[in-house]
C-alpha positions in Angstrom: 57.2 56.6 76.8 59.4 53.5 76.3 57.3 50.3 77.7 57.9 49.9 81.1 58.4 45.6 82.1 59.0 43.5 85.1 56.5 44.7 87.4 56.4 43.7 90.7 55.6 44.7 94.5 56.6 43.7 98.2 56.7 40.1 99.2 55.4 41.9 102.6 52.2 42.8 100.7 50.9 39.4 100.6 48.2 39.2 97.8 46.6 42.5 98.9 45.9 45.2 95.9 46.3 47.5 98.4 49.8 48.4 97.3 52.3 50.3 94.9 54.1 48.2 92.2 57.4 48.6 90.2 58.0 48.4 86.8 61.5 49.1 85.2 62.0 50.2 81.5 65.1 51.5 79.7 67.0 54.2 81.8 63.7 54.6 83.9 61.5 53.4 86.7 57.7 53.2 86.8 55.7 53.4 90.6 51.8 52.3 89.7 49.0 51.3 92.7 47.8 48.1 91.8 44.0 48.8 93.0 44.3 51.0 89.4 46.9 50.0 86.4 45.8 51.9 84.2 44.9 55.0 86.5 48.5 56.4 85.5 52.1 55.9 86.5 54.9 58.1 87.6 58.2 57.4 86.0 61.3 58.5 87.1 65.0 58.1 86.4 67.2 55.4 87.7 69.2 58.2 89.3 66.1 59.6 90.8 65.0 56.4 91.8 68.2 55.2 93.4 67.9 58.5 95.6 65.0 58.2 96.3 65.5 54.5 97.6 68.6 55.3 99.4 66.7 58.3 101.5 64.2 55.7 102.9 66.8 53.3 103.9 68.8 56.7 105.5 65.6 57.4 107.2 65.3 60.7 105.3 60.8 60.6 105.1 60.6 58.8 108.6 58.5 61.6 110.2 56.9 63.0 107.1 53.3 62.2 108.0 
């Protein structure tokens, strides 16, 4: 997997570890909880990602829990 660079979480996090973080590499995007770097990451595609970002801003996984 290409090296995944730039990570970064929520300014709304504070300096919790009790968060997700970002990561962006060539063509993809890397999701990682900072409690655990090295416990795994997923990885998706920009287009995936850009989806995916534009459903939470629609609303789209407002009542999934």
């Amino acid at each position: 997997m290409e090296e995944l660079s730039g990570w970064h979480k929520s300014s709304y996090s504070a300096h919790s570890d009790n968060c997700v973080e970002v990561g962006y590499g060539p063509g993809i995007v890397g999701v990682r909880d900072t409690k655990d770097r090295d416990g795994g990451t997923l990885v998706f595609t920009r287009d995936e990602w850009t989806a995916f970002i534009r459903g939470v801003k629609a609303g789209e996984f407002d009542n999934v829990l």
